[in-house]
Wavefront OBJ file of the C-alpha trace (Angstrom):
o trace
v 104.961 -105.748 -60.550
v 102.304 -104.264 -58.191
v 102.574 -107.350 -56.413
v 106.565 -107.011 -55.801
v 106.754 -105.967 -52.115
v 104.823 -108.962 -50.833
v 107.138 -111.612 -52.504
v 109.462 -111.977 -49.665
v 106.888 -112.994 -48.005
v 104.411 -115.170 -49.962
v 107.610 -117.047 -51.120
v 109.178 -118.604 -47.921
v 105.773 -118.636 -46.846
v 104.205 -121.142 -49.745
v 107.438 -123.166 -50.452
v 107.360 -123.955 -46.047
v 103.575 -125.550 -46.221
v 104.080 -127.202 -49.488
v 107.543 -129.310 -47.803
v 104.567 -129.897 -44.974
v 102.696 -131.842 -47.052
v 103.116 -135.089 -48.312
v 104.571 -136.545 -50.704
v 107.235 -133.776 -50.185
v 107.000 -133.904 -46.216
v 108.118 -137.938 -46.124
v 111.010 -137.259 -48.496
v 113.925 -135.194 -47.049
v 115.979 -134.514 -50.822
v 112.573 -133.393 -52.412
v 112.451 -131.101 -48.991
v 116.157 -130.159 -50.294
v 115.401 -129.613 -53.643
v 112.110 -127.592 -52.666
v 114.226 -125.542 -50.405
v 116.862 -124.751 -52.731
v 114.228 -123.881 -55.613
v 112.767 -121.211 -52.861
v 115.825 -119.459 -51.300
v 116.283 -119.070 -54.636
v 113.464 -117.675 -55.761
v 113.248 -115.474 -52.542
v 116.395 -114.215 -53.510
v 116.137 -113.334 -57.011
v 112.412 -111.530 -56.179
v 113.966 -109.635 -53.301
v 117.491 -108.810 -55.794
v 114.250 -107.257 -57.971
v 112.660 -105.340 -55.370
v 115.704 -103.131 -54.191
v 116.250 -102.674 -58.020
v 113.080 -101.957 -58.566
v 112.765 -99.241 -55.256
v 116.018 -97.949 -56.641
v 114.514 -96.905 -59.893
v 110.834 -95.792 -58.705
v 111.054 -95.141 -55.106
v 109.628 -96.818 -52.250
v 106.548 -99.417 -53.380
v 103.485 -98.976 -51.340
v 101.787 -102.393 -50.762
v 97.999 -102.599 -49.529
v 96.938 -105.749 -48.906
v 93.237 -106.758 -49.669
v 92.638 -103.017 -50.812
v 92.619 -102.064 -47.133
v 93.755 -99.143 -46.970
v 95.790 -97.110 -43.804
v 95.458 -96.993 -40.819
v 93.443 -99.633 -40.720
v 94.811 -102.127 -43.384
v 98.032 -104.268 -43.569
v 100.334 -102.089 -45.042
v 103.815 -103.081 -46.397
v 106.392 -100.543 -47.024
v 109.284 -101.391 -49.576
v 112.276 -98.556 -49.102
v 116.011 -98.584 -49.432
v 116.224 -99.456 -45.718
v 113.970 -102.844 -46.155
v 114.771 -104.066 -49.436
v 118.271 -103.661 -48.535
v 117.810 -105.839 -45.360
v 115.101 -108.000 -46.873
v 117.781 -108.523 -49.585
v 120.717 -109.317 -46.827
v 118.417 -112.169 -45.321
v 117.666 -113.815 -48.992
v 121.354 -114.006 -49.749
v 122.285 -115.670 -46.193
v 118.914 -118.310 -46.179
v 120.186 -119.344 -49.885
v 123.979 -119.519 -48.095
v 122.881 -121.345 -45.192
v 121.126 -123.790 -47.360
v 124.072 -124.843 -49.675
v 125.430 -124.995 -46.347
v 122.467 -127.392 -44.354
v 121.665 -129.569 -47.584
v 125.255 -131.512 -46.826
v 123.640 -133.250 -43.490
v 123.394 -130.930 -41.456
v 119.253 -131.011 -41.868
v 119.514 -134.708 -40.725
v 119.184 -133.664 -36.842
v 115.253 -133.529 -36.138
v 112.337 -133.201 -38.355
v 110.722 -130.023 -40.137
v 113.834 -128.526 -40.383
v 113.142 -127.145 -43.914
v 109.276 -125.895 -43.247
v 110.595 -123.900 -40.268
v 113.446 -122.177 -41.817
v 111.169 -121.027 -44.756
v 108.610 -119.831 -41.694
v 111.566 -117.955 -39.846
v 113.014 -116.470 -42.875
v 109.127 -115.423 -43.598
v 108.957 -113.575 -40.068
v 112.418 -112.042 -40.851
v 110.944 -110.075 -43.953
v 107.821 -109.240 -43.087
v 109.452 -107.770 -39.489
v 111.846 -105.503 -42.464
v 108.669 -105.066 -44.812
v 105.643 -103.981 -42.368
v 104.819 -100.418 -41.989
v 102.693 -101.558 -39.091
v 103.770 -101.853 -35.574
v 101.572 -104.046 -34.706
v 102.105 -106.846 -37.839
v 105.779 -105.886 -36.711
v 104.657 -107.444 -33.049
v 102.929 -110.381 -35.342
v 106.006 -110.968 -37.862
v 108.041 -111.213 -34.337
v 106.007 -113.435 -33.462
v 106.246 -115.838 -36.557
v 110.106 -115.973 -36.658
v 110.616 -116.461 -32.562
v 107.961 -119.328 -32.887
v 109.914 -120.887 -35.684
v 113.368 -120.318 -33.681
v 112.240 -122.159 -30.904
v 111.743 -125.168 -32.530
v 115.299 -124.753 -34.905
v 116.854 -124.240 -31.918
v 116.137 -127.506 -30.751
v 117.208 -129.321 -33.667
v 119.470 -132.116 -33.161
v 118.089 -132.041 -29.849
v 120.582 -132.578 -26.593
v 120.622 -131.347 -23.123
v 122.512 -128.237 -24.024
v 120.256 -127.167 -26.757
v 116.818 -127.897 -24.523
v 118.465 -125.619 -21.702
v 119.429 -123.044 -24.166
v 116.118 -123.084 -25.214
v 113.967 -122.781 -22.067
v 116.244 -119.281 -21.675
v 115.477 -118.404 -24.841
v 111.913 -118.844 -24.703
v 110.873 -117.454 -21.742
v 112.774 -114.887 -21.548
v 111.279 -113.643 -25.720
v 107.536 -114.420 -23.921
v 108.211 -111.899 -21.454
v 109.358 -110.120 -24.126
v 106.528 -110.565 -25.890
v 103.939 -110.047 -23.328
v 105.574 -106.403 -22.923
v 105.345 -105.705 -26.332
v 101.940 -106.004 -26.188
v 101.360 -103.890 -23.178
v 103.507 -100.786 -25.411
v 101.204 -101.438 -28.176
v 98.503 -100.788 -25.977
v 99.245 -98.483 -24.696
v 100.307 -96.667 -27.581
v 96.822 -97.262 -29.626
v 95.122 -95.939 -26.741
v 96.604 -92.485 -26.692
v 96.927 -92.324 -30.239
v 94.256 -94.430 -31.903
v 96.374 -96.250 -34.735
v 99.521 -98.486 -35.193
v 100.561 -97.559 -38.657
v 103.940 -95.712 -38.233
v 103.101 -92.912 -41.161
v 99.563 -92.119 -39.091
v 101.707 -92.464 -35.305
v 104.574 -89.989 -37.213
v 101.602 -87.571 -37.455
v 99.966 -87.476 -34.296
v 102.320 -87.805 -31.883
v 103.449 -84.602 -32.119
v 99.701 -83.433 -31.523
v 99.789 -85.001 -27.801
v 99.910 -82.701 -24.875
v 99.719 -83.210 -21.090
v 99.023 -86.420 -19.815
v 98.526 -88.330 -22.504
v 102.144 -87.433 -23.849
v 103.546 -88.952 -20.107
v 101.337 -92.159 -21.110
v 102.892 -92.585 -24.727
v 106.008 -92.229 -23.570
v 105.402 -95.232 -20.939
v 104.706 -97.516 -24.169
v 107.400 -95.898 -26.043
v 110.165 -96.774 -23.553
v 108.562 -100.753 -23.319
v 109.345 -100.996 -26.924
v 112.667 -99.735 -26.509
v 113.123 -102.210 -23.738
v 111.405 -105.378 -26.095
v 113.441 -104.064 -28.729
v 117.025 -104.041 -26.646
v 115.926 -107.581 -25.972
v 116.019 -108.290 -29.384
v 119.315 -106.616 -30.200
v 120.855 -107.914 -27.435
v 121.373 -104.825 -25.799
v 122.843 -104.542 -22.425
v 121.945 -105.537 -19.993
v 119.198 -107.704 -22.001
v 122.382 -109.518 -24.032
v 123.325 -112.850 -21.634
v 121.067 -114.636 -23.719
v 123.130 -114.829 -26.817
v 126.363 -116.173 -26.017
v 124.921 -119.659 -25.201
v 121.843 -120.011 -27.043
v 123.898 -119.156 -30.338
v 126.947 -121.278 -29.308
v 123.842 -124.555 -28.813
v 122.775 -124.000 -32.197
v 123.115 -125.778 -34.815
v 125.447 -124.378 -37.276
v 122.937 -123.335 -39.981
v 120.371 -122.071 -36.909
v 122.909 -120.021 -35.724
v 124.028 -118.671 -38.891
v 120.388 -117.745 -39.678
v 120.532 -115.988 -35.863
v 123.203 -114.007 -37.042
v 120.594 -111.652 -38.844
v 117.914 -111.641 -35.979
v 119.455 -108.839 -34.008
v 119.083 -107.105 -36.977
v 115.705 -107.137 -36.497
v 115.468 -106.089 -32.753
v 118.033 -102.466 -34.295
v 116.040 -102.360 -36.978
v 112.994 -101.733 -35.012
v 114.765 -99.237 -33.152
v 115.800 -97.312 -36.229
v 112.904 -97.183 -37.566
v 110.355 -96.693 -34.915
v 112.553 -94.165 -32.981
v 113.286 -92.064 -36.193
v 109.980 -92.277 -38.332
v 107.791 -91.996 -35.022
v 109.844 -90.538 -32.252
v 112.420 -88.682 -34.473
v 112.656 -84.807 -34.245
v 109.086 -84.012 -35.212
v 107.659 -85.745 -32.296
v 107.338 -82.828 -29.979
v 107.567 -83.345 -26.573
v 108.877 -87.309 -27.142
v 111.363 -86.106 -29.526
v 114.594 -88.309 -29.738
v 113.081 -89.971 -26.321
v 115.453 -92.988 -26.794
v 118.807 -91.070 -27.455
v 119.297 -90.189 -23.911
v 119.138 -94.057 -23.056
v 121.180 -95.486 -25.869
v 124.219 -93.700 -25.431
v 125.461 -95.326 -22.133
v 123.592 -99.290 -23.056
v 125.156 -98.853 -26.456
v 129.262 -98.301 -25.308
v 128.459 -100.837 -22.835
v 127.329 -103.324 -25.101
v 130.253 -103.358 -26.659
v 132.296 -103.661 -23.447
v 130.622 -106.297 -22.696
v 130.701 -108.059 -26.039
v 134.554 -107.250 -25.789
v 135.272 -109.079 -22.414
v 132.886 -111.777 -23.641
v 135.197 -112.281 -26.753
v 137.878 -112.486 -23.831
v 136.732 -115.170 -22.318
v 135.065 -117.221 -24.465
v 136.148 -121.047 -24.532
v 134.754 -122.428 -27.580
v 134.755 -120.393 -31.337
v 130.916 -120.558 -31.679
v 130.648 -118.838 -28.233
v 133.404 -116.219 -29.159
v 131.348 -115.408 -32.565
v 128.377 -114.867 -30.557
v 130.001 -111.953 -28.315
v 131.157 -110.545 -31.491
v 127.884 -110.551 -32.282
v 127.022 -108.463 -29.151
v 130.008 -106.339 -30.177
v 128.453 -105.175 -33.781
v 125.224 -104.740 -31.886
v 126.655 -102.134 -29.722
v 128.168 -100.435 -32.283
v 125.274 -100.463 -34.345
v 123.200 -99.086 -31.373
v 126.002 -96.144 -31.184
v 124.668 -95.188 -34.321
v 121.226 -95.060 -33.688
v 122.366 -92.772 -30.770
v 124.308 -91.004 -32.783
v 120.830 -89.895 -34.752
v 122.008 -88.252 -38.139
v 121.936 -89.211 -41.377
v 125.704 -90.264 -41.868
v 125.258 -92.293 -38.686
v 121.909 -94.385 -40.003
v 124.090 -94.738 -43.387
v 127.139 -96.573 -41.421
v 125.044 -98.779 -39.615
v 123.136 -99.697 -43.028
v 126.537 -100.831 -44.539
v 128.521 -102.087 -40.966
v 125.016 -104.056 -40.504
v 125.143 -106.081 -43.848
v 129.142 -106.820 -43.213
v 128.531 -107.917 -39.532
v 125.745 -110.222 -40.549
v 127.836 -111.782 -43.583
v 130.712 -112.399 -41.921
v 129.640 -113.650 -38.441
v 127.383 -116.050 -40.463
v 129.859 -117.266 -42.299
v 132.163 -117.986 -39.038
v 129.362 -119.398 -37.521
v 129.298 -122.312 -40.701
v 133.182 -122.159 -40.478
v 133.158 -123.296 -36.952
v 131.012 -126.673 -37.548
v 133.843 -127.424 -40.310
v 136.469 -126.837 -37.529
v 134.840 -128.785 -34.787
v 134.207 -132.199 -37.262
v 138.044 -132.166 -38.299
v 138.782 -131.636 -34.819
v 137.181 -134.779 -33.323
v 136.656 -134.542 -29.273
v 138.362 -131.036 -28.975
v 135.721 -130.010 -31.466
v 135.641 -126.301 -31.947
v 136.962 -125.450 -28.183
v 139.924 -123.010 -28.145
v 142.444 -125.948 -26.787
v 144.827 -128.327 -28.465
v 144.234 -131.590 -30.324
v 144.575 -133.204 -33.532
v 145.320 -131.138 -37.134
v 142.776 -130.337 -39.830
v 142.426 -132.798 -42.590
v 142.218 -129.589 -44.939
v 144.481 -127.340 -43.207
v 144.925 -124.897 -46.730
v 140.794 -124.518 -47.334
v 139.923 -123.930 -43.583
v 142.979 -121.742 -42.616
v 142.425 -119.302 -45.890
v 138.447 -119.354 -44.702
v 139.606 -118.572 -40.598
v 141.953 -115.738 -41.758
v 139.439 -113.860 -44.097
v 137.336 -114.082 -41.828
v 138.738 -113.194 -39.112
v 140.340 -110.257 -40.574
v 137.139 -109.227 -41.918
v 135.203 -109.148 -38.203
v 138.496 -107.532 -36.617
v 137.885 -104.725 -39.176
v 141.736 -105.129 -40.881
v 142.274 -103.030 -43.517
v 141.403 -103.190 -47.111
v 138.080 -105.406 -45.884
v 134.378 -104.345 -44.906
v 134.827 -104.531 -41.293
v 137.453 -101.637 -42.041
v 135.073 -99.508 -44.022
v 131.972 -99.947 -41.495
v 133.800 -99.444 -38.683
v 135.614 -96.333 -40.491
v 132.298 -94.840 -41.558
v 130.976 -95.152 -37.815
v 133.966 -93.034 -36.735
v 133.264 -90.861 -39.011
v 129.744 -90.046 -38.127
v 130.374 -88.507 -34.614
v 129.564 -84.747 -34.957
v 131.638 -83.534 -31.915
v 134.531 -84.107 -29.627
v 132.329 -85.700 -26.561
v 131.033 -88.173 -28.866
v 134.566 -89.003 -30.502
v 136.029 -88.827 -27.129
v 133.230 -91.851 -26.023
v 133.036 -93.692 -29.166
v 136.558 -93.555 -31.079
v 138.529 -95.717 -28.088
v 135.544 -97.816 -27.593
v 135.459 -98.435 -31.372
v 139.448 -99.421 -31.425
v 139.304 -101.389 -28.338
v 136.682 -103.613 -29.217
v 138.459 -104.513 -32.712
v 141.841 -104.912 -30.353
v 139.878 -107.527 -28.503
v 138.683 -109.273 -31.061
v 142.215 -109.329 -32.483
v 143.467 -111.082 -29.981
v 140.310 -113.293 -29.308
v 140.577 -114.518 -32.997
v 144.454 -114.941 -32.999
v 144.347 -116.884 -29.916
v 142.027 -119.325 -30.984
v 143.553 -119.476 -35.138
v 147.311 -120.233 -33.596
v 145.978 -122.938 -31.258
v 143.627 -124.000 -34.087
v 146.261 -124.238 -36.939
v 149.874 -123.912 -34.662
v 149.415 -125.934 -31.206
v 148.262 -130.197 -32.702
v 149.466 -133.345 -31.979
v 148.887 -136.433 -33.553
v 147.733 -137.123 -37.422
v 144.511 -135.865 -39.005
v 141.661 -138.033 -39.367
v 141.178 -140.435 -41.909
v 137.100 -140.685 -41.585
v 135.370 -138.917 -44.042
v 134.955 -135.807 -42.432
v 136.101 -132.773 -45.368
v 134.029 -130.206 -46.135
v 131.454 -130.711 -48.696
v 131.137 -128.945 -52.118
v 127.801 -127.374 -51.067
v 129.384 -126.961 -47.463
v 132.364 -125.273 -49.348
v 130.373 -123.425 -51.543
v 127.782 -121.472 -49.042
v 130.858 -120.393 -46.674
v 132.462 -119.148 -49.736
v 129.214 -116.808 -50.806
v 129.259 -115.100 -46.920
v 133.245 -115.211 -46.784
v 134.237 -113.902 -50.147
v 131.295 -111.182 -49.799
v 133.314 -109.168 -47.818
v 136.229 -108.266 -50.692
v 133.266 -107.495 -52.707
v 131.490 -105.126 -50.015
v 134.677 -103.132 -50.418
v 134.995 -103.645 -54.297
v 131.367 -101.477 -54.454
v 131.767 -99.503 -51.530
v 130.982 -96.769 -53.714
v 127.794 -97.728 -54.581
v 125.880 -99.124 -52.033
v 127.633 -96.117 -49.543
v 125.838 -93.999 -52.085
v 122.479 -96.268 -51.720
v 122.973 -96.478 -47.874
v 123.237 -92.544 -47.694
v 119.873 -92.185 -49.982
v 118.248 -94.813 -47.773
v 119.280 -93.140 -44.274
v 118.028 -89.386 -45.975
v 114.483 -91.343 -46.975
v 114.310 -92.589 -43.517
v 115.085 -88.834 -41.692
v 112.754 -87.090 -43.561
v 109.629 -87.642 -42.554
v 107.839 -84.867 -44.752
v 108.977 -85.948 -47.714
v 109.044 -89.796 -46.269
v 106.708 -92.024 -48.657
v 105.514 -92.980 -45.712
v 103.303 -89.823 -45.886
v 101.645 -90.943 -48.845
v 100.062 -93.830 -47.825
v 96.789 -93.883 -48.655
v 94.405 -92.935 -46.229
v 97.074 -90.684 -44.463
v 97.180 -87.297 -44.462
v 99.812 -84.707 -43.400
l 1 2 3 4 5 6 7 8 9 10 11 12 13 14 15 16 17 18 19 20 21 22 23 24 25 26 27 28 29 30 31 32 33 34 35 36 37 38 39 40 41 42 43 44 45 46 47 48 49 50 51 52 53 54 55 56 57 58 59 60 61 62 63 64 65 66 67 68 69 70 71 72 73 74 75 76 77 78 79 80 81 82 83 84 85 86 87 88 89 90 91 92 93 94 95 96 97 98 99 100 101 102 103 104 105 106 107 108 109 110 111 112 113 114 115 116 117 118 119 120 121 122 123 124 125 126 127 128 129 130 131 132 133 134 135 136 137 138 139 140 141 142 143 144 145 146 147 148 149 150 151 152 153 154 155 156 157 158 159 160 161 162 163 164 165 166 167 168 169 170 171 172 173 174 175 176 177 178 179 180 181 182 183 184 185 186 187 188 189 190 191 192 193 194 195 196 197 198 199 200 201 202 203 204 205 206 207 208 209 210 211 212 213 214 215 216 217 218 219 220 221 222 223 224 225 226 227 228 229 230 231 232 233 234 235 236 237 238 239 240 241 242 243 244 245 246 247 248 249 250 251 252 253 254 255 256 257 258 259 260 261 262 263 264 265 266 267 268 269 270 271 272 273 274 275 276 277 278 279 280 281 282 283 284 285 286 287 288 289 290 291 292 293 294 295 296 297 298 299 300 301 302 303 304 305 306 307 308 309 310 311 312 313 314 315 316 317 318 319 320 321 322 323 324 325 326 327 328 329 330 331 332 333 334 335 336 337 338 339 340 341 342 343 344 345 346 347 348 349 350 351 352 353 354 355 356 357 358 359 360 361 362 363 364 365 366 367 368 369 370 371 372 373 374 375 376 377 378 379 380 381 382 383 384 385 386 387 388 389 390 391 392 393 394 395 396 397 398 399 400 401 402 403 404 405 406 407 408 409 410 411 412 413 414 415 416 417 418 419 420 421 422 423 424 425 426 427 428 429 430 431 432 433 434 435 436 437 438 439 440 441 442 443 444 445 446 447 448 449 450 451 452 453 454 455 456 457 458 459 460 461 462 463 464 465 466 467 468 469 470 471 472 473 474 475 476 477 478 479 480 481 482 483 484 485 486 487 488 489 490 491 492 493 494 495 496 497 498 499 500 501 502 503
């Protein structure tokens, strides 16, 4: 099983060229069938990595014998076979989901999800900033072109945003990298977590020039504010599946943050420790503000989704602020509930705008559901579960954030921002359910427009995981805490023992 910590990978990776070539590539169910067979796959290998890290610690993966800080180096903890985990359940979601027709809109549709979900893991799996930059690079390339499926005027504007906006990105990504190998001559995170505390003088001013680009790429990424006026449309232009899969690539962009402003600029950094505290606190409780008034306003259900979206970003940025262990152990949990649920809205709301003909899934009257029962039971859960109503997961996450704040200035900031923000989205969600469900005219449809069985059945694996994020709080609160103490102590941090690094 030396081999383990590379699966997520290799898997998404192989099954995406194989549906490239032919006979598979001319043949859209064997692409279905293919696909299927690998999210599966993917997810039972990455179900036996966080098992397996659970048991023996985290796995240490060298590839071609290279060994740090010069090799590829893949680093399986709690934190990234948790998250690598979380991505393999929603691509195997999403795909019960796409199979139905929704895969029909443009060509290569399956080959480019596998490469996305590919870039996804390895981003979670690399303990090298650089392969981070390359893994980035894998999944935005493969976003472009899933963004444009179905094609359409909105989606092709959308997507000139998009992609510009990630090149520049990009392009200052590199220039941090640079800047950082230059004053500390290696881009492994265990070898930067032990010299950057050795800088002094002007070469400390320098690193923390290509510390704060990161910060800035990564905001970008996590649609931090005021980097986040991307989101709203270019999710709401996706396709449903696309923008399901989006749900989890903000994940990414806090992900980063967590881990490269902990492991490499946490409190053993010396004269750059903590440097990004000081600027998340104020982008962070702004985020959400802006996510809330964006929830506000939002005409359409896609487009209110996506400023939720920006919401659980700012509050998972709070945490990172917040820079303890209890705080890193609420964002691991609120993380895998805000990417679940806002997934599953985001497959809920291509239901709603078929049965709804012209109206389609804008916030205004028009004709009733065809399967009033199924979708209204779907809307409520989850709508309950990204308002954060009691017994659900929103409730626990957004409890165990409140929790975390260590004194009364950081209560006093976070606490009403917290409560507000679920307020808005309490009345952002029950405004558009009561004119979904209460405010119709006319008689349903009679084309063939219900929900599918494999439709029906990935909505149900991202609704109903909510319930059972609460029925085992226990546990994986206990795994998050383990995970968060792992990633705070850097002495004792496997990261330490990579070979070829000494303390």
């Amino acid at each position: 099983m030396q081999h383990l910590s590379i699966f997520p990978i290799l898997i998404p990776l192989l099954f995406g060229a194989i549906m490239l070539l032919p006979p598979i590539s001319r043949e859209l169910q064997s692409q279905r069938i293919s696909a299927i067979i690998g999210t599966l796959f993917l997810l039972i290998s990455s179900a036996t990595l966080l098992i397996t890290v659970d048991q023996e610690g985290t796995q240490l993966y060298a590839l071609g014998g290279w060994q740090a800080p010069f090799g590829i180096a893949l680093v399986a903890d709690r934190v990234s076979s948790l998250l690598v985990l979380l991505t393999s359940f929603i691509a195997f979601a999403i795909m019960l989901f796409a199979i139905s027709g929704k895969d029909k809109g443009g060509a290569y549709f399956h080959p480019l999800f596998m490469f996305q979900v590919m870039g996804i893991n390895g981003a979670f799996l690399t303990g090298d900033i650089f392969n981070l930059f390359v893994f980035f690079e894998v999944l935005l390339i493969a976003s472009y072109a899933l963004l444009l499926h179905a094609g359409g005027k909105q989606k092709t504007q959308s997507a000139m945003h998009y992609v510009l906006l990630n090149l520049v990105g990009s392009s200052l990504f590199l220039f941090g990298l640079g800047i950082l190998y230059g004053t500390l001559g290696t881009l492994n995170m265990a070898d930067m977590a032990i010299k950057i505390g050795q800088l002094e003088g002007e070469t400390t001013t320098i690193a923390k020039t290509g510390a704060l680009l990161l910060l800035i790429v990564f905001g970008l990424k996590a649609a931090m504010l005021p980097m986040h006026f991307w989101l709203p449309r270019t999710y709401a232009s996706a396709s449903a599946p696309v923008a399901a899969l989006f749900s989890i690539m903000t994940k990414v962009g806090i992900y980063s943050i967590f881990r490269v402003y902990t492991v490499i600029f946490g409190d053993e950094a010396g004269e750059l420790a903590n440097i990004a505290q000081n600027w998340l606190w104020p982008l962070a409780l702004l985020t959400i503000a802006a996510g809330s008034i964006g929830a506000f306003a939002s005409p359409n259900l896609k487009t209110l989704n996506a400023n939720l979206v920006i919401v659980s970003s700012g509050s998972l940025l709070v945490c990172a602020a917040l820079n303890s262990e209890g705080a890193t152990s609420a964002a691991l949990y609120y993380m895998v509930h805000s990417t679940l649920a806002s997934a599953g809205l985001f497959l809920l709301a291509d239901i709603i705008a078929r049965q709804r003909g012209k109206a389609e899934d804008r916030i205004v009257h028009s004709r009733p559901f065809s399967q009033p029962r199924l979708i209204g039971f779907a809307f409520a859960l989850s709508a309950m579960t990204l308002i954060g109503m009691p017994p659900l997961s929103g409730f626990v996450g957004k409890i165990m954030i409140l929790q975390a704040t260590q004194s009364m200035a950081q209560t006093l900031w976070i606490w009403p921002l917290i409560i507000i923000s679920s307020l808005a989205a309490l009345i952002a969600l029950s405004r558009a359910g009561t004119t979904f469900f209460w405010r119709h005219n006319g008689s349903p449809s009679t084309d063939d427009i219900a929900a599918k069985p494999t439709e029906i059945a990935g909505i149900a694996l991202l609704i109903l995981a909510s319930p059972l994020l609460v029925l085992f709080g226990g546990e994986l609160s206990e795994f998050t805490q383990q995970a968060a103490n792992h990633l705070h102590s850097i002495q004792s941090s496997a990261y330490s023992l990579l070979p070829g690094v000494t303390p």
